[in-house]
N, C-alpha and C positions, 0 to 999 in steps of 0.2 A: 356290178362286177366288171363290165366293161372297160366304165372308167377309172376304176380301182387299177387297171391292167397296162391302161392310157396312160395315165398319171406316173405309173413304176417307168414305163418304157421311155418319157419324157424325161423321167428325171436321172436316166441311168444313160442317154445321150448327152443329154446337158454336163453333167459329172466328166464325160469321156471328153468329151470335146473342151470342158475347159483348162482339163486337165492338161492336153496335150498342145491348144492353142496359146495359151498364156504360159506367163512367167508369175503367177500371183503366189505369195505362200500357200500353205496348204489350210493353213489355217481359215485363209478370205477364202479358198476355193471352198470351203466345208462349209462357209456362215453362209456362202450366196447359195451353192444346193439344198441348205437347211430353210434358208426365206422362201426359193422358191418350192420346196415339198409341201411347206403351210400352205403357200399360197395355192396352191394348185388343188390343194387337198379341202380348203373352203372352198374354192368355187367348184370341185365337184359337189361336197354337199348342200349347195345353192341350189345347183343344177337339179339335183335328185330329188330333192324337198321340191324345187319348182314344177318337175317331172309326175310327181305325186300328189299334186294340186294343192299347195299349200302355198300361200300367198309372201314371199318373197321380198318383193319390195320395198318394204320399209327396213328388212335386214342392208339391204341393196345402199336405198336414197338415206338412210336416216330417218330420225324420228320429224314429227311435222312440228313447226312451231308455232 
């Protein structure tokens, strides 16, 4: 729930600030806070699967060859 909380708060600075810092259309500002919510939003459930002992790693490094 924390990071559910983290993750809202980060992506709602990130949004203000490049809104107001940049000249980018609206449209790149929408696609880079849309990349980084995915992203952020996997590795909390990295995090929480890792958190609850469930072996991560191979999500992480890839599969072994």
């Amino acid at each position: 729930m924390i990071g559910w909380i983290v993750v809202r708060v980060l992506i709602s600075a990130f949004t203000k600030a490049l809104s107001r810092a940049s000249h980018l259309p609206e449209l790149v500002i929408e696609f880079l806070v849309r990349f980084l919510s995915v992203l952020l939003y996997v590795v909390l459930v990295l995090v929480v699967l890792a958190t609850l002992g469930i072996d991560v790693s191979s999500v992480v490094l890839g599969p072994r060859r």
